[in-house]
N, C-alpha and C positions, 0 to 999 in steps of 0.2 A: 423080814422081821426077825426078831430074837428067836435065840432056839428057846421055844418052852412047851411042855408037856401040852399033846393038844386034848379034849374036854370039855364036859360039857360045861364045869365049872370057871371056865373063860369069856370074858366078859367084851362086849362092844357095845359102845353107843353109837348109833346109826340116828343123827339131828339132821333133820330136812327144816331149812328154813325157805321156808314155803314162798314162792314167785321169787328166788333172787336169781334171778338171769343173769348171764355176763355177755351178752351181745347176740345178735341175729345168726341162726344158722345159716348155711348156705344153700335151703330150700324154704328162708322166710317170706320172698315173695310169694310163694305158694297162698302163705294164710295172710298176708297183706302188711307181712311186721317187719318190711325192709328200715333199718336204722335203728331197730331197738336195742335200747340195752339200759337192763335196770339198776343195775350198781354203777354204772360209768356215769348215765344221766342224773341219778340222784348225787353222783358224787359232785359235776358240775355245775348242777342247780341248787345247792346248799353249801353257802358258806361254813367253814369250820365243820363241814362234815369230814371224820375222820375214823378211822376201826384201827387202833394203833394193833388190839392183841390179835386179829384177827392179819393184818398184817403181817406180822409175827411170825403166823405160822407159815404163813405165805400167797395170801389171800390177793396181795399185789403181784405176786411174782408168778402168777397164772395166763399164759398166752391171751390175749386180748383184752385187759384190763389197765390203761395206760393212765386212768386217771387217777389210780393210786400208787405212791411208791414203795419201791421192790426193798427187798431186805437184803443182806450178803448170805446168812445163814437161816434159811426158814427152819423152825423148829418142827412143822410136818410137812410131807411129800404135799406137793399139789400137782392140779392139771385140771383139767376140765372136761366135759361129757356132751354127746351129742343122743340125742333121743332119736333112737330110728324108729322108731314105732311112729305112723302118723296121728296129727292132733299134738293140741299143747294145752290138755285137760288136767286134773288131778289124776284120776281114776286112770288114764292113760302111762303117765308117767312113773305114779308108785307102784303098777303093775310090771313093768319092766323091770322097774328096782329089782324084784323078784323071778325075773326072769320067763314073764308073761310078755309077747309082742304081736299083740293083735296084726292080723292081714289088714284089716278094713277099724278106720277109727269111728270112737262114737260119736253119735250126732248133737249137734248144737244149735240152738234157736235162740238166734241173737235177736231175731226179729218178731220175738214170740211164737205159740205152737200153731200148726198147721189146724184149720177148723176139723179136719178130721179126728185128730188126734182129742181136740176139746168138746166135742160133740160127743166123741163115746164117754167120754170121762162123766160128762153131766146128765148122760143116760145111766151109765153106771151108779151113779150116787145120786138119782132123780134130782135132782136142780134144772133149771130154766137157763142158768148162763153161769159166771164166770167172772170176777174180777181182777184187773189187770193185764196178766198174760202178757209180759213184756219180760226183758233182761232187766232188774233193777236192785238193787243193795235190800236186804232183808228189811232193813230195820225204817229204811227211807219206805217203803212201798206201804208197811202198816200203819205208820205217819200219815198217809196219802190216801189209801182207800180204806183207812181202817171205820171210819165211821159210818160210810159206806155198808162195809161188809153187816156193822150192828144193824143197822134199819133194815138189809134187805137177806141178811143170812149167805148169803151169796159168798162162796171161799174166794180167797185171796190169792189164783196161781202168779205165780213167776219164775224164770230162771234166773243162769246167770254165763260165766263164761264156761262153766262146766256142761257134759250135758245131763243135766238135773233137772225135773220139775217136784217143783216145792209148792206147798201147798200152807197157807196160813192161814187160823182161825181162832177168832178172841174164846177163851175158853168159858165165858159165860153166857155162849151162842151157840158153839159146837162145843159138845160133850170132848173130852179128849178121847174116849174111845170110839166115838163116831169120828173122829178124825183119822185116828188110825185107820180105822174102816174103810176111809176114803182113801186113803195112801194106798193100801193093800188091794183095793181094786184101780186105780191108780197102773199100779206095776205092773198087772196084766196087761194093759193097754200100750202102756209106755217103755216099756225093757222091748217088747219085739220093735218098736219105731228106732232103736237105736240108743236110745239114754241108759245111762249107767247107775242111777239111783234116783228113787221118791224120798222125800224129805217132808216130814210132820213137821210144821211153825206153828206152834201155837203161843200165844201172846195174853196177855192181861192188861187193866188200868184203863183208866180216862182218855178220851184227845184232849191235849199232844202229847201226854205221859202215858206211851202205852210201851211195855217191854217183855221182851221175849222170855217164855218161861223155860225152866230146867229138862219139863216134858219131849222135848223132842227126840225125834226118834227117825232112825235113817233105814230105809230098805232098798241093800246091795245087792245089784247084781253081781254075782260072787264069782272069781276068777273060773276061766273054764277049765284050767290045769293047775299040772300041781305047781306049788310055786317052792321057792326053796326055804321059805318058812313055814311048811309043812315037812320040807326036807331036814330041816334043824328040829321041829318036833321029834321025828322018826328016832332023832340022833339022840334024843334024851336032853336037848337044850332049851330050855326056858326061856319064851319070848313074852315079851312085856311090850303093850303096844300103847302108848301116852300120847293123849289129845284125839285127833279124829281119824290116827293108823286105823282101827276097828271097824268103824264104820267104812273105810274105805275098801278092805278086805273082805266083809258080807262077815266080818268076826272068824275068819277063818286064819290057820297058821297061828293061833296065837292063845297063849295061855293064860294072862291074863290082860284085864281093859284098863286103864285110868283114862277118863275124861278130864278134861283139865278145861277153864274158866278164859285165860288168855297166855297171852306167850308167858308172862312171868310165872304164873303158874305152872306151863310146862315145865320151863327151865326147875322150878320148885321140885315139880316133882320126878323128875328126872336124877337130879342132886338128888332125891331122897332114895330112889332105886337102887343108888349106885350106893347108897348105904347098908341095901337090906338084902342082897338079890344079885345072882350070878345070870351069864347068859344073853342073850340081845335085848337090849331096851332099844325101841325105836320110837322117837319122838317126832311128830309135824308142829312145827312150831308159826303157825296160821293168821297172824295179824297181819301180819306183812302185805299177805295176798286180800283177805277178807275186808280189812281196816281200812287198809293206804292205798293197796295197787290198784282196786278197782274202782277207788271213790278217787284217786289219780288226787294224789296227796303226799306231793315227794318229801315234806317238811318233816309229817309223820312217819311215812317210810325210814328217811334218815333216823328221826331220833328211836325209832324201835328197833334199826340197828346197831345205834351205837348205845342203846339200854343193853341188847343180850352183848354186844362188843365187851361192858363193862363188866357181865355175868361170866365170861366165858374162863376168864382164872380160877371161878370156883368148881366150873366143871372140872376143871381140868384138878385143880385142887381134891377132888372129892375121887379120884381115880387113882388103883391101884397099880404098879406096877406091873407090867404086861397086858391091860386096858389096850382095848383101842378105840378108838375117836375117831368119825369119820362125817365130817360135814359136806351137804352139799343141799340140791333143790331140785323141787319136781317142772319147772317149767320160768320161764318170766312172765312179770305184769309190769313192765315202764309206767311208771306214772307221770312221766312227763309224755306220755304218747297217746295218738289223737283214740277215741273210744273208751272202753273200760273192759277190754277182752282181756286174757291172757295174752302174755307175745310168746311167737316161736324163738327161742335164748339156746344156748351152751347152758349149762349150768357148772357151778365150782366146783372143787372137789376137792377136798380135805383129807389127810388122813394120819394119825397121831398117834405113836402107841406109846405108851406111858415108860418114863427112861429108856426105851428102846435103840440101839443101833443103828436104824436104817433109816430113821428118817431124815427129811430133807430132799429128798429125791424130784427130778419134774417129773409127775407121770402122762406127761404131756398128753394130747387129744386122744382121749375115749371112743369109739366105736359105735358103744351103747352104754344107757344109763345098765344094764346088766350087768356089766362088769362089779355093780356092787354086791350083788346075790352070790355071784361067782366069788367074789371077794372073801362075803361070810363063809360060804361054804368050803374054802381053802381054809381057814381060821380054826373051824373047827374038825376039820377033817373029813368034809361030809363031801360024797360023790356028785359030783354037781357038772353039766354039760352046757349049759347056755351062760355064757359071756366070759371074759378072761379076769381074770385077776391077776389084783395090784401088788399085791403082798411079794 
């Protein structure tokens, strides 16, 4: 990269666009995702799907990505990353970003929870039983048992491909603070089973107009080390965590939260950070996985990346000179592929520093997604031992 003064007043955006995979690792059979791949398949199954700017930077010209074409001169270094931490979770993968790589991954109940696990839970919060308890989209399941839940009081459990249990409740049945109540002993039960976070759904309205309110509320099991965004704290760097970074982190490493609404709102307010504020902004930009990948919707997939594809000059527009940019993804979710889990993927990898020098580079296959922690931490000067960096 350019020689410049290193500081805390030196700026990155770290965009994680959430479930874009670019093909099966070569321990997919492991988790059952032999032939995935979410960008080659979306690219195949949608006509006139196309990311010219994304391209650009070099987003074709990345080792296993054959169904888009390559450029002569990519405007940033690419390559691509391998997640060695096991599991192809959220909570898994943004942990490594930071230089976290669990021995043992966390658990998932695709099949719904063990009755041990849902027996203490309903001893815990005196209830009789339990509605759903299955892997199924938020917004579909209060659809489904939400009228249910009104006549007989009974919460709404479900997961999903994370290992989460969520809990949902109309909030003119359960109090929201009785919901929370139920989260928080929840936790106790469910963090030693292996899951990585309880999640409060609480919802409002009529069937089949019922929808999710702003109330929710997520309780992280919070990394067990330090990560290197508590190492950038240390440093005097200012991290800004947009969309559901925060909650994924237990709120830790991070100086301030923006929640954001959906991707476009990320991308909003990200552009606006980069207006007002020095230092790491790190954005999950979450439809992709939430919306498309797991409701296996490669139509919508495509067009919400060729919405942020069309976004992506005013990032870059809004960036100062010696900025750096670094795009990539925590896991895949093929929505042309059979289920609704996450697939074990490569993910992309980006990296752009504003009029700079050096870009264009391959930074061919990654090791570990840590190498981006290790990345920041060369950036700003900050003492960092786990993964290599690109810079």
């Amino acid at each position: 990269m350019t020689d410049k003064a290193r500081g805390a007043d030196r700026r990155v955006v770290l965009l994680v666009l959430d479930s874009v995979g670019v093909g099966e690792l070569p321990d997919a059979a492991d988790y059952g995702d032999v032939g995935a791949h979410t960008l080659g398949h979306i690219a195949e199954a949608i006509d006139g799907f196309d990311l010219p700017n994304l391209r650009q930077m070099g987003l074709g010209n990345i080792e296993g990505i054959p169904q888009l074409d390559p450029v002569d001169k990519p405007a940033a270094s690419f390559g691509r990353m391998i997640e060695k931490a096991q599991g192809k979770d959220t909570a898994t993968g943004h942990w490594e970003f930071v230089g976290i790589i669990p021995d043992e991954p966390f658990r998932t109940f695709p099949d719904g929870f063990d009755d041990e696990i849902i027996d203490a839970f309903c001893r815990a919060i005196g209830v009789d039983g339990v509605l759903g308890n299955k892997a199924a989209s938020g917004t579909v399941i209060i659809e489904e048992l939400g009228r249910e839940h009104i006549e007989t009081g009974k919460p709404i459990v479900y997961t999903s491909a994370d290992p989460v249990f969520q809990i949902a409740a109309h909030e003119d049945v359960v109090p929201i603070e009785t919901l929370y109540e139920w989260c928080e002993k929840a936790y106790d039960i469910v963090i030693p089973a292996g899951l990585s976070r309880v999640i409060a759904r609480p919802f409002v309205g009529e069937w089949p107009d019922y929808s999710r309110t702003s109330r929710r509320k997520d309780y992280t099991f919070p990394p067990p080390e330090k990560t290197v965004l508590d190492a950038l704290q240390e440093a005097g760097v200012r991290t800004t965590g947009v969309g559901k970074i925060g909650n994924i982190y237990a709120h830790q490493g991070l100086d301030d939260e923006i929640k954001t609404e959906d991707n476009d709102d990320g991308v909003r307010v990200t552009i606006d950070c980069l207006g007002d504020r020095n230092g790491l902004i790190f954005t999950n930009l979450v439809d992709f996985d939430s919306k498309y990948g797991h409701r296996r919707d490669p139509q919508g997939y495509a067009d919400a990346l060729m919405r942020f594809d069309d976004q992506l000059p005013v990032i870059l527009q809004a960036m100062d000179r010696g900025d750096l940019l670094i795009i990539t993804a925590d896991h895949g979710n093929d929505p042309t592929y059979e289920g609704t889990d996450h697939t074990r993927e490569y993910v992309p990898l980006l990296v752009y520093e504003k009029d700079g020098e050096d870009n264009g580079r391959d930074l061919g296959t990654r090791a570990t997604f840590a190498d981006i922690g290790a990345s920041l931490a060369a950036f700003y000067g900050v003492d960092w031992k786990v993964g290599e960096s690109f810079l």
